[in-house]
C-alpha positions in Angstrom: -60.4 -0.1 14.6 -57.0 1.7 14.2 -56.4 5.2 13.8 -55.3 4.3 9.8 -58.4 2.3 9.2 -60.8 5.4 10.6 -58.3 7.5 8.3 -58.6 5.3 5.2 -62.8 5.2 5.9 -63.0 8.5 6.0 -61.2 9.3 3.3 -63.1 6.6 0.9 -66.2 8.4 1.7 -65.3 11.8 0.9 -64.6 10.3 -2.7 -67.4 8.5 -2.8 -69.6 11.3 -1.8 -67.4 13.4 -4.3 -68.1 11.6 -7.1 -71.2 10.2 -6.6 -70.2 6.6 -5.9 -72.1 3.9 -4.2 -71.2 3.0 -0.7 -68.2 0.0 -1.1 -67.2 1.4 -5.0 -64.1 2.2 -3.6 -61.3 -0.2 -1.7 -58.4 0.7 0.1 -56.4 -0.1 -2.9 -58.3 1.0 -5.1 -56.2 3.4 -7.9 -58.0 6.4 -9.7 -57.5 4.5 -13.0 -59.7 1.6 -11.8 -62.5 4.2 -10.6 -62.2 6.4 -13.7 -61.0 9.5 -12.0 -59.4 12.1 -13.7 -56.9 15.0 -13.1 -60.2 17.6 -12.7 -61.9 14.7 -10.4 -58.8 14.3 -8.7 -58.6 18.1 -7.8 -62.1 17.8 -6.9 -61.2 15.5 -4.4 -58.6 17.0 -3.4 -60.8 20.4 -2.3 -63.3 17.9 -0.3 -60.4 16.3 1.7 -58.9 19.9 2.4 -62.6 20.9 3.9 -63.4 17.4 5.6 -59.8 17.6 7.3 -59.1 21.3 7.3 -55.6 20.2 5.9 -54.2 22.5 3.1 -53.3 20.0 0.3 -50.0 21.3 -1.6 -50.8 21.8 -5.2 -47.5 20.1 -6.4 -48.7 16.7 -4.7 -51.7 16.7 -6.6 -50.2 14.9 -9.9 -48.6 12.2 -7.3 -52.2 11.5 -5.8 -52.9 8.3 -8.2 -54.6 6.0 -6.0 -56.5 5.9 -2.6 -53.4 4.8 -0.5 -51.1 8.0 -2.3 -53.9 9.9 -0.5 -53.8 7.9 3.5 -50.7 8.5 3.1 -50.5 12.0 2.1 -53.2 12.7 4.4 -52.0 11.1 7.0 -48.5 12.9 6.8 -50.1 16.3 6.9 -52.5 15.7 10.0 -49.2 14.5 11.8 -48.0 17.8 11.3 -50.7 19.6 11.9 -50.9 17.5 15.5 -47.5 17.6 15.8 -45.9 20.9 14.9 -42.6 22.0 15.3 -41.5 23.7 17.9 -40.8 27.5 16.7 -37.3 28.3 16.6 -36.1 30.3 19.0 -35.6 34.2 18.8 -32.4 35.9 18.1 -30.7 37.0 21.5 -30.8 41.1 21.4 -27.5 42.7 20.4 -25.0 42.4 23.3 -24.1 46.3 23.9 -20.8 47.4 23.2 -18.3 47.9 27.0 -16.4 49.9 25.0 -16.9 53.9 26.5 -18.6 55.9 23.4 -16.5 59.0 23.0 -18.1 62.1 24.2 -20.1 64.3 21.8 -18.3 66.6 19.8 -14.9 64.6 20.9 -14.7 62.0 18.2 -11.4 63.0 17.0 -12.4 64.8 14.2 -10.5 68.0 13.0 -12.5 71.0 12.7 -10.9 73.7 9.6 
């Protein structure tokens, strides 16, 4: 089975088992129209699929997730970051100290009334 299809299972039973569904209720292409979910279902959801992938789910994608493929997909892109993170950028270089002789102290030019 491919690494999408164990995704796509996985996901399908954490909204199953979130809303109480029988085992096959919901299909790959299923929407959340055709399964009668709602916003506060879909946020629901949403909290089970952060827990069962330890993913944090952005709560601006939330109104996009409209059917069980918006989710493998969104899913899907945020365990490839979380497997595949960016490299940190690298750290400033320290200051490059001045060659320039600092005047003595008490010699800096000034004028003294």
């Amino acid at each position: 089975m491919a690494i999408d299809d164990l995704l796509t299972q996985r996901i399908i039973a954490v909204i199953e088992r979130t809303m109480k569904m029988p085992a096959g209720r919901v299909q790959p292409a299923s929407t959340f129209d055709e399964l009668a979910i709602d916003s506060l279902d879909g946020i629901n959801i949403a909290f089970a699929l952060e827990s069962e992938f330890d993913v944090n789910i952005p709560d601006d994608s939330l109104p996009r997730m409209r059917s069980v493929a918006d989710i493998v997909a969104g899913i899907g892109s945020l365990l490839a970051v979380k497997t595949d993170p960016q490299p940190p950028a690298p750290a400033a270089a320290p200051p490059k100290e001045s060659t320039a002789a600092a005047p003595p102290e008490g010699d800096a030019g000034e004028t003294q009334a």
